[in-house]
N, C-alpha and C positions, 0 to 999 in steps of 0.2 A: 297137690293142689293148694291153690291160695284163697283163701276166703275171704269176702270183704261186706260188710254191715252197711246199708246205706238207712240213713239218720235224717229223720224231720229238722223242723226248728227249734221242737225242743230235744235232742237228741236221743230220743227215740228211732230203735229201728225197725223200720220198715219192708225193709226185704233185704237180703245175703243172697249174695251171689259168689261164685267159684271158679276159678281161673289158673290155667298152666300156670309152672311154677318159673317157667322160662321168660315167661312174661316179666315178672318182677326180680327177674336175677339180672347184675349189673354187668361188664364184662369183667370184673375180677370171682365174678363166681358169688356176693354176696345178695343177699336179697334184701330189695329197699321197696317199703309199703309205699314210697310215692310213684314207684314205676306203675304200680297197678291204679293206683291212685288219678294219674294220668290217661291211663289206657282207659279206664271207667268214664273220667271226663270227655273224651273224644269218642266216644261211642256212645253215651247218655245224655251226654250236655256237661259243661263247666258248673252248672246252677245246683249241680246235686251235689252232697257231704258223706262222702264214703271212709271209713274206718276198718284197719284188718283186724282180722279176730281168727282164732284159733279153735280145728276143729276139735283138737285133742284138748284145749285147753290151758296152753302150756303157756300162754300170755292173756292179759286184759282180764284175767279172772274167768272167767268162762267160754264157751263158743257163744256168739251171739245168737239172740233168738228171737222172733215178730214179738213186738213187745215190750222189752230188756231196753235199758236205757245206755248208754255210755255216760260217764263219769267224768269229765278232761282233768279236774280237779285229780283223780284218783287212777285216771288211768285205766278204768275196767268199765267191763261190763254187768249191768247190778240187773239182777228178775225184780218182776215186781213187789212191790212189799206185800208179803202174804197178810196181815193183819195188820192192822193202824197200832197197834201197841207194842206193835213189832221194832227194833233198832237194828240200822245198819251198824255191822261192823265193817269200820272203812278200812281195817288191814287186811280181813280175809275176802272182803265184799259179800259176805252172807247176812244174811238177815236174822235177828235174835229174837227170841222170845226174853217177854221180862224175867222171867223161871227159868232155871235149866228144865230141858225135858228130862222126867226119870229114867234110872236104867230098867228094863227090862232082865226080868228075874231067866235062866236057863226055859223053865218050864213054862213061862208066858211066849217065849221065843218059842218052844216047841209045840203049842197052843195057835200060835200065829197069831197070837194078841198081838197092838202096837196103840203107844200114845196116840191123841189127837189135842190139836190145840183148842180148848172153848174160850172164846174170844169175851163174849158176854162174862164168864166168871172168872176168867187171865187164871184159867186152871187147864192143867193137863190134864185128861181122863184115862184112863185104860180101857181100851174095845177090846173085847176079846172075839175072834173069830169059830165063830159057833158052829 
C-alpha cells in the first residue's frame, strides 16, 4: 500500500489516505509519488496538496500523522514540538530537549521508573512507578 498526507496551507496534515501500490507504479515497474499524486487530484479535486509518506517510515522521517507538519525545506515529516524549549534537530527531525535526558540505572528500569520532561524547571525528573 501507498500512503499519502494531505496538507493545509500551512502544511499541516490533515488526513492520510492509502492506496494500491499499482496505482503509483509506472510501466517500468518504478513507483513515482506523482502518479498517486494525480490519481488523488481527479478524485478529490486539483485544489488539495497531497504528499507521500511512509508507513514504515523509511522516507520523510516518519509515517505521517493528523497533526505533524511536513518540512519542504527538509523533506520530512516533523510531530509537534512537545515543549516550546524544545529544538528541532533538522538532521534527524526529532525534537530536543535543552538537557539530554538521563540514563536510567538497570534497577529504575526494573522499577518501571522513567524520566519526564518539567518544562517550568527545564529539568528532567524521575517517576518512579509505585
Amino acid at each position: 500500500m501507498a500512503h499519502y498526507a494531505e496538507l493545509n496551507e500551512n502544511n499541516e496534515v490533515i488526513y492520510v489516505v492509502y492506496m494500491d501500490n499499482e496505482i503509483i507504479t509506472d510501466e517500468n515497474g518504478n513507483e513515482v509519488e506523482q502518479l498517486g499524486i494525480g490519481h488523488l487530484h481527479f478524485h478529490h479535486g486539483a485544489d488539495r496538496k497531497w504528499v507521500r509518506t511512509s508507513y514504515g517510515g523509511n522516507f520523510r522521517n516518519k509515517y505521517a500523522g493528523i497533526g505533524d507538519t511536513y518540512r519542504e525545506d527538509l523533506d520530512m515529516f516533523i510531530s509537534p514540538q512537545p515543549y516550546d524549549s524544545w529544538i528541532l534537530n533538522e538532521t534527524t527531525g526529532q525534537w530536543e530537549s535543552p538537557i539530554p535526558q538521563p540514563e536510567l540505572t538497570e534497577q529504575e528500569i526494573e522499577n518501571g521508573s522513567r524520566y519526564i520532561w518539567n518544562e517550568e524547571t527545564q529539568t528532567w525528573i524521575l517517576q518512579e512507578d509505585l
